[in-house]
C-alpha positions in Angstrom: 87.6 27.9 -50.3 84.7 26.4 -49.2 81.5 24.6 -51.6 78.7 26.8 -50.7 76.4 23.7 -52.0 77.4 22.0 -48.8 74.5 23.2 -46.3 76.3 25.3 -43.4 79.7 25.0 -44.5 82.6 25.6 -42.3 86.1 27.3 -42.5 87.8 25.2 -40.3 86.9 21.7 -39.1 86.0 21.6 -34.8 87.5 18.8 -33.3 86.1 17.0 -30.5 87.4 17.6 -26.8 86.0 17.0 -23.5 82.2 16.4 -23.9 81.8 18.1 -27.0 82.0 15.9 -30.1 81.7 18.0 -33.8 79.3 14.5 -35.0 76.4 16.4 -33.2 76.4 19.3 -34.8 73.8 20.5 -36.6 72.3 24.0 -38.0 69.8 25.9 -36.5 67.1 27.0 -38.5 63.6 29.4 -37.3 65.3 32.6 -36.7 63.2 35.9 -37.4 64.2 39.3 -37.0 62.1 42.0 -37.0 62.3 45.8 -36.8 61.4 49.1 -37.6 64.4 50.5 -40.0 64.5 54.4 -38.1 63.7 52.1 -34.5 60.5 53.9 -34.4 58.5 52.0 -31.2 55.3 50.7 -32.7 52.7 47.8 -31.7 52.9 46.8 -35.6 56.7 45.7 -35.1 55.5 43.5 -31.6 52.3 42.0 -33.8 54.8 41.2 -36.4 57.2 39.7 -34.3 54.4 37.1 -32.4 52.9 36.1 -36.1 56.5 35.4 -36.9 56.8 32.7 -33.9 53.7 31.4 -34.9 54.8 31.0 -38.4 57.9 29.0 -36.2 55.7 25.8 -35.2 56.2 23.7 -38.1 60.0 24.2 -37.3 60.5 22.7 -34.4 59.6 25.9 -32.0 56.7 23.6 -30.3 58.1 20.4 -28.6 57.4 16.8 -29.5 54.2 17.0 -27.1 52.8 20.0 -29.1 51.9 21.5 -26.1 55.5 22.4 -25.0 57.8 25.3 -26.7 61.4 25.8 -27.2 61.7 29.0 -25.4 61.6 31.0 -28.6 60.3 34.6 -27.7 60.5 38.2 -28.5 62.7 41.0 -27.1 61.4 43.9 -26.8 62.4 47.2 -24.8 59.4 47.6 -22.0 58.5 51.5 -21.4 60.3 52.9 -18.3 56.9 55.3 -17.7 54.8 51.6 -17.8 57.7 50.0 -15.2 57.6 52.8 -12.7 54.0 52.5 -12.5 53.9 49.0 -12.2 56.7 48.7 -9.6 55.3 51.6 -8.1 52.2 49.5 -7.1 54.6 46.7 -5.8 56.3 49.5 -3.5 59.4 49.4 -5.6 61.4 52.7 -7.0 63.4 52.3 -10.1 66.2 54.6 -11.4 66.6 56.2 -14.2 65.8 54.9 -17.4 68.5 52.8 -19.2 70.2 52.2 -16.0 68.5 48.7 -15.1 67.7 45.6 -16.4 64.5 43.2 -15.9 64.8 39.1 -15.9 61.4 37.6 -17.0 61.2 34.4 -15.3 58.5 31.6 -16.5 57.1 29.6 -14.0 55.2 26.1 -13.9 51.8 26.9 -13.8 51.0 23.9 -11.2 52.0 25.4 -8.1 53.1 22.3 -6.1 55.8 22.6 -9.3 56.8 25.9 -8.5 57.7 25.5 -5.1 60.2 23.0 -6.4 61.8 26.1 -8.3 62.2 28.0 -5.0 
């Protein structure tokens, strides 16, 4: 049995192979989860949510240039009647509800730097 004293203790010892070594392991810490018990869709759950990641700064969610984060964020589930609009304006038709995905892609905001992600 394991000494629940010893911060995150482990079952069973990894052992190193190829390029992972076990002597750079370390825990994670800063996660937040936040949700409405019955899944009721409500603004108060996404205003929750972004004061928890600000309550993340002073653990390491912001980058040793303070300007920088850790790509901490929130997932939440977009409306479909908002997407069909919006893709509507862009001249693109979606299917039914639940039966596509949508990848959020951050950019640099420089944009001689984003043509280097091209």
């Amino acid at each position: 049995m394991h000494d629940p004293r010893e911060p995150a203790a482990r079952m069973e010892q990894l052992e190193k192979q190829g390029l992972y070594d076990p002597a750079f392991e370390h825990d994670a810490c800063g996660i937040g989860f936040i949700a409405h018990v019955h899944g009721v869709r409500s603004r108060d759950v996404v205003e929750k949510s972004l004061q928890l990641l600000q309550n993340l700064s002073h653990r390491s969610a912001v980058a040793a240039d303070a300007c920088t984060g850790d790509g901490a964020g929130i997932l939440l589930q977009v409306p479909h009647v908002f997407l069909r609009r919006a893709c509507g304006f862009a001249g693109i038709s979606l299917t039914d509800a639940g039966s596509y995905g949508v990848g959020m892609v951050f950019l640099p905001s420089r944009a001689r730097d984003r043509v280097m992600c091209e």
